[in-house]
C-alpha positions, 0 to 999 in steps of 0.5 A: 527521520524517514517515515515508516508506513506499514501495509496491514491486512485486516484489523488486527494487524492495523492495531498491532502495527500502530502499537508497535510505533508504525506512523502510518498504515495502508490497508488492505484485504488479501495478501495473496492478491497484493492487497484489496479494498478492506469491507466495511466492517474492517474500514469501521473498526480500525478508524475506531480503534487505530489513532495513527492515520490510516490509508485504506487502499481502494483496489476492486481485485488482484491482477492488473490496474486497467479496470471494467467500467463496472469495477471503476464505479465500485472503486468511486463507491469505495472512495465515497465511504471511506471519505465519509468514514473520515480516513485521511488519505487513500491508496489507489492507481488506475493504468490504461491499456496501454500502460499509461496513467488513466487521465481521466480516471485518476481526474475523477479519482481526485475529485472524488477523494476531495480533502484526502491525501492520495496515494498511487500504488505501485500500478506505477511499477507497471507503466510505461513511462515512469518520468512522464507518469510522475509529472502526470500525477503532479499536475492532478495533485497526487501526494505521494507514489509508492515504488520499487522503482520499476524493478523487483525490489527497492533496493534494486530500483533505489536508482530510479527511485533516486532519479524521480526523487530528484525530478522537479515538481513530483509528488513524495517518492516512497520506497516500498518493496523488500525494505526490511531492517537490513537494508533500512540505511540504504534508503535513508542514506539515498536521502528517501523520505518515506518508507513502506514495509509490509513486516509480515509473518504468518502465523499458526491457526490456533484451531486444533481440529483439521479437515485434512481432506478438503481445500478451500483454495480454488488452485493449488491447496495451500496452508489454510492453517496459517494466518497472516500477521504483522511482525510487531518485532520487525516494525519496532525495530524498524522505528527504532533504526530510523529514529537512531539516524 
């Protein structure tokens, strides 16, 4: 049976995703920038209360994946606390300026993510090369690669994804954006081991009084009214779907 991993953003919705039969979650802070390092506070209590194992991802901010030397040591701090907390694995990826995997960085990463499973994310979507990067993190002893196969959604990638699969000598691939319970089979029948879904909603603030005239976001004013949760309807289903194939 595929392997659901779900991407959680904050507390809640790790307890939330573990209860509804997730195997594994990755975890992160602020949906709106594709996920970021979760505070200390978040990275205790979910390694109190979340017993499936649980991969913080280790990512300083939004954007792109070529770090200033100041961000890369707080991503190695990071890496320090959550190995310390006991966390099994860890969600990270580090790209050069030209688009390739940063050697050296990722090699420091290794080392410092001793004993834990580690994870690229999809800063594997952003490099140049997906078959020379895939070999690369082989060679430094990476465990799995999140992917869409370098397209907008898995679904779309699944031939790439296939081709990587079938390289000799990569890390697991796991298939993650847009995979929902609709197109679970499609995966499990391209013979993808690990799957990755964020089965999100948002939900409504239950705060009754509203200050209509004044915006926390620095662009845009968006809906700071609603909240993001994990669909623990969506995630069941999901678990039920693989566990029937």
């Amino acid at each position: 049976m595929a392997l659901l991993e779900i991407c959680c953003y904050g507390m809640d919705c790790a307890i939330a995703a573990a209860q509804a039969g997730a195997d594994r979650i990755e975890l992160c802070a602020a949906p709106n920038e594709g996920g970021i390092t979760p505070s200390a506070g978040v990275l205790r209590g979910v390694r109190r209360r979340v017993s499936i194992p649980v991969h913080p991802i280790i990512r300083p901010r939004g954007g792109d994946f070529c770090y200033s030397a100041g961000e890369f040591s707080v991503m190695l701090d990071d890496i320090a606390l959550v190995r310390e907390l006991g966390f099994p694995g860890l969600v990270t990826g580090v790209l050069d300026e030209d688009g390739n995997i940063d050697l050296p960085r990722m090699a420091q990463i290794m080392s410092a993510a001793h004993g834990m499973a580690v994870t690229f994310h999809r800063a594997f979507d952003m490099c140049r090369d997906p078959f020379t990067a895939a070999a690369q993190l082989a060679r430094l002893g990476v465990a799995r690669i999140l992917t869409s196969g370098q397209a907008k959604s898995a679904e779309a990638g699944l031939s790439l994804i296939r081709e990587l699969k079938q390289q000799s000598a990569t890390p697991i691939i796991m298939a993650g954006a847009g995979v929902r319970l609709n197109n679970l089979a499609v995966f499990v029948d391209a013979g993808i081991e690990e799957l990755h879904s964020s089965a999100g909603m948002f939900q409504p603030s239950p705060m009754r009084f509203r200050q209509a005239a004044v915006s926390m976001s620095s662009g845009e004013p968006g809906d700071e009214f609603s909240r993001y949760a994990v669909d623990v309807a969506a995630v069941a289903a999901m678990k039920a779907a693989l566990a029937a194939k």
